[in-house]
N, C-alpha and C positions, 0 to 999 in steps of 0.2 A: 504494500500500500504506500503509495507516494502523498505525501502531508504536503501541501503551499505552507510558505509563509506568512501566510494570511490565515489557514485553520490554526497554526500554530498560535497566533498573535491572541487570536480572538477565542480559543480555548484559555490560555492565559490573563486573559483580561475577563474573562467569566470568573475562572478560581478568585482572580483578586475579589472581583462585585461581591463571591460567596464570604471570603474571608472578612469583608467590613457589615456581612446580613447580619451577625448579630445570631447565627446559627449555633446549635450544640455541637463539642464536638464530633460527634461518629457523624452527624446531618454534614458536618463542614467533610468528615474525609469519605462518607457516599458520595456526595455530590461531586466532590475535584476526582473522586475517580472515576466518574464516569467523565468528566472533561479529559482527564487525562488517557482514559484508554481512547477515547476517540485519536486520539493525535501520534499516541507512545505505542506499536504494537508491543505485546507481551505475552510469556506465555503462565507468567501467573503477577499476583507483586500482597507486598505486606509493606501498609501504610500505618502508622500509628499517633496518634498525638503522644505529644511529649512536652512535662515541663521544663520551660527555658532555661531555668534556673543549672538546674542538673545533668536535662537532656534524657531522662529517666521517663521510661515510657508511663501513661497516668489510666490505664487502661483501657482505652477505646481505640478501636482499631480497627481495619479489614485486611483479612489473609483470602485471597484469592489465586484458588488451583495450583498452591504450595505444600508437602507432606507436613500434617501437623506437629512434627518431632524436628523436623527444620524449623520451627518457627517457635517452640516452645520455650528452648533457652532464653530467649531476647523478651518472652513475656514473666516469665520467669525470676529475672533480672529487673 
C-alpha cells in the first residue's frame, strides 16, 4: 500500500485534534490506532499510555495480533 503525503499529514493532524478532545485514555489510543493503521501497515502493534513522569506504562492499552507472552513482561513492569 503506497501512503501520499497528504494521508500521512492528515492522519496526523486527526491524532493531534484526538489528543486536545479531552478523551480517556484507551478512547485516545483506539482512536490514533485506527489513524495510524490506516497510514502505518503492520502486522500487529502494542500501544500503551504511559506516565510522563516515569514512562511507566498506567494500564491502558491495545495489543493487536501480538503473542500475549511477548507482551506480558512490559505490562508486567
Amino acid at each position: 500500500m503506497t501512503v501520499t503525503a497528504t494521508r500521512r499529514e492528515a492522519a496526523l493532524d486527526a491524532i493531534r485534534e484526538l489528543a486536545a478532545a479531552g478523551l480517556c485514555a484507551q478512547e485516545l489510543l483506539t482512536e490514533a490506532s485506527r489513524r495510524i493503521d490506516a497510514v502505518v501497515p503492520s502486522d500487529g502493534c502494542f500501544l500503551g499510555a504511559t506516565d510522563p513522569q516515569t514512562t511507566l506504562l498506567i494500564g491502558t492499552g491495545i495489543v493487536r495480533d501480538l503473542p500475549e507472552e511477548q507482551c506480558a513482561p512490559t505490562w508486567d513492569y
